[in-house]
C-alpha positions as CSV (number, residue, x, y, z in Angstrom):
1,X,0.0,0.0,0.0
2,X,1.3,3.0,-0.7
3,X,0.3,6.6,0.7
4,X,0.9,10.3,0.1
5,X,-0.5,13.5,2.0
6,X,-0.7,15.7,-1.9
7,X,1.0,13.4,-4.1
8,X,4.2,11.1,-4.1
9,X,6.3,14.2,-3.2
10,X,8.4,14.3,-0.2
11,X,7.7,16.7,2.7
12,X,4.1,15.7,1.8
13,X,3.4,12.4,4.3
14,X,4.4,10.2,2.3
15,X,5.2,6.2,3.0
16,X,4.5,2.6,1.8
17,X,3.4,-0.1,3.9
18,X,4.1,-3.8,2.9
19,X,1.5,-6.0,4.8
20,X,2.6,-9.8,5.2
21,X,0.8,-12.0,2.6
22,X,0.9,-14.7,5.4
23,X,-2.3,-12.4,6.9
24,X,-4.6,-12.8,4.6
25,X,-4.7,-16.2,4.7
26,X,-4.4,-16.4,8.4
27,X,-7.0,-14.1,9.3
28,X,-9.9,-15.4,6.9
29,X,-9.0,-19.3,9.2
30,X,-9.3,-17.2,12.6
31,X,-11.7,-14.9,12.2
32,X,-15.8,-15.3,10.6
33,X,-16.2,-14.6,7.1
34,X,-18.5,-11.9,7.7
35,X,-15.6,-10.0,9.6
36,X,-13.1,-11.0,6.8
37,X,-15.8,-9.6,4.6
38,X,-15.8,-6.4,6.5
39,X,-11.8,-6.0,6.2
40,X,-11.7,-6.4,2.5
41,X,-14.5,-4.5,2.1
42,X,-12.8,-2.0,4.6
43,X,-9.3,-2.5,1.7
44,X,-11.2,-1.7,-1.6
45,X,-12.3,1.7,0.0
46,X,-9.4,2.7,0.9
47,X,-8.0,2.0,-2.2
48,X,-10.3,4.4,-4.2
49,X,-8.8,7.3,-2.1
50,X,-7.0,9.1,-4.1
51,X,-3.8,9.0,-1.8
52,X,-3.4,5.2,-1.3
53,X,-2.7,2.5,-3.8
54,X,-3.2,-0.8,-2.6
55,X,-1.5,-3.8,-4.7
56,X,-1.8,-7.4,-4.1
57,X,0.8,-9.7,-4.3
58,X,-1.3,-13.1,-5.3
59,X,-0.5,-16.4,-3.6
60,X,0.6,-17.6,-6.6
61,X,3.8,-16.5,-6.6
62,X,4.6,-17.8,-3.3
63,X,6.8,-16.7,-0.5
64,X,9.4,-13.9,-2.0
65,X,11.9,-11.5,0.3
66,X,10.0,-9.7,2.8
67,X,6.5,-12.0,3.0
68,X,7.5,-12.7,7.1
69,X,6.9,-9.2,8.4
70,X,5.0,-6.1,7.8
71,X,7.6,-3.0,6.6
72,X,6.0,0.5,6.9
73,X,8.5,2.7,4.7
74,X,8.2,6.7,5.7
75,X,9.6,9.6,4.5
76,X,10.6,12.8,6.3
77,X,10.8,16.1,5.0
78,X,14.3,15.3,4.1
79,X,15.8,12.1,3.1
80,X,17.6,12.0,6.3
81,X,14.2,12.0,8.2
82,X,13.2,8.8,6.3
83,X,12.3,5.8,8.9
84,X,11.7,2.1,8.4
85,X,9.2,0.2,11.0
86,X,9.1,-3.5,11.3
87,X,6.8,-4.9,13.6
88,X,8.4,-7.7,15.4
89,X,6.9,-10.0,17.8
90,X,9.2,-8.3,20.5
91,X,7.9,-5.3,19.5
92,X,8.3,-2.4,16.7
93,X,11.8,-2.2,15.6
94,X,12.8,1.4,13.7
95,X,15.6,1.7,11.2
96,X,16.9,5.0,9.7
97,X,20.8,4.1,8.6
98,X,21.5,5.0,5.1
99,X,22.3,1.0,4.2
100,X,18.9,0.1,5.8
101,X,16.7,2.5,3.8
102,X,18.3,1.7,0.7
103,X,17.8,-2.1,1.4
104,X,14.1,-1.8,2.2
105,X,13.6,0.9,-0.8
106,X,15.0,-2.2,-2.9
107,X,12.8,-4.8,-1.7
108,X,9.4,-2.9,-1.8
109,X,10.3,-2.0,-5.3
110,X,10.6,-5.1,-6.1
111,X,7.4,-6.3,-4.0
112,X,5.6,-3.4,-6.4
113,X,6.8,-5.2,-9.4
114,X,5.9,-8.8,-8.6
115,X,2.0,-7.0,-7.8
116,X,-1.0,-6.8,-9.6
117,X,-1.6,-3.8,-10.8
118,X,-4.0,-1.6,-8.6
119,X,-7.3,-2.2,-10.8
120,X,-6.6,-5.7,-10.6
121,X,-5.8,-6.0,-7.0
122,X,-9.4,-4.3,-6.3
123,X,-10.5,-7.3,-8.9
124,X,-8.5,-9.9,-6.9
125,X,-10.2,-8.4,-3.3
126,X,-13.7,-8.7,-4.8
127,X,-13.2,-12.5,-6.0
128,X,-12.1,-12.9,-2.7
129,X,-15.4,-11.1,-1.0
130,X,-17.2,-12.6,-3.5
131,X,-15.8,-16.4,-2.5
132,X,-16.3,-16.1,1.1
């Protein structure tokens, strides 16, 4: 998912969040299917906002980097502001060193490429609805 205060510019709120694919599944096993419903339902509005862009990576192509843990990607006013979040199970874990950022910039660019495109991750959410 990716977000933006005006835009994709920086200074302007912007981040991306990668949530793990592993939640989906897991959380349409543990929960009803009418809340499941209500979550996805809850994902296809938000992705008509004009600031967010939500992309699905399908369970088709399996476990790639990154699929263990959720990465919330934000970016300060200035480069140097930027912060990467990882939620743990001990707890959130913050990175801002230079090699860090540029590692996690990598891997959720290539999490974006492996993704359906927007229009046909709001198709891929709807079978899902639709099949629950």
């Amino acid at each position: 998912m990716r977000t933006s205060g005006n835009g994709s510019a920086r200074g302007q709120g912007w981040g991306r969040t990668a949530l793990r694919s592993a939640t989906l599944p897991l959380a349409l096993v543990l929960t009803t299917a009418s809340a499941a419903k209500r979550q996805l339902e809850h994902l296809l509005e938000q992705s008509e906002r004009e600031h967010i862009t939500v992309q699905v990576i399908p369970f088709a192509i399996g476990a790639y980097p990154g699929s263990g843990q959720n990465i919330h990607y934000a970016c300060g006013l200035l480069p140097q502001l930027d912060t990467v979040s990882l939620d743990q199970s001990h707890g959130p874990v913050l990175l801002d060193a230079e090699a860090q950022l540029e590692m996690y910039r990598i891997l959720l660019d290539r999490m974006e490429r492996v993704a359906l495109e927007p229009s046909k991750s709001r198709d891929f959410i709807h079978d899902l609805i639709h099949d629950l």
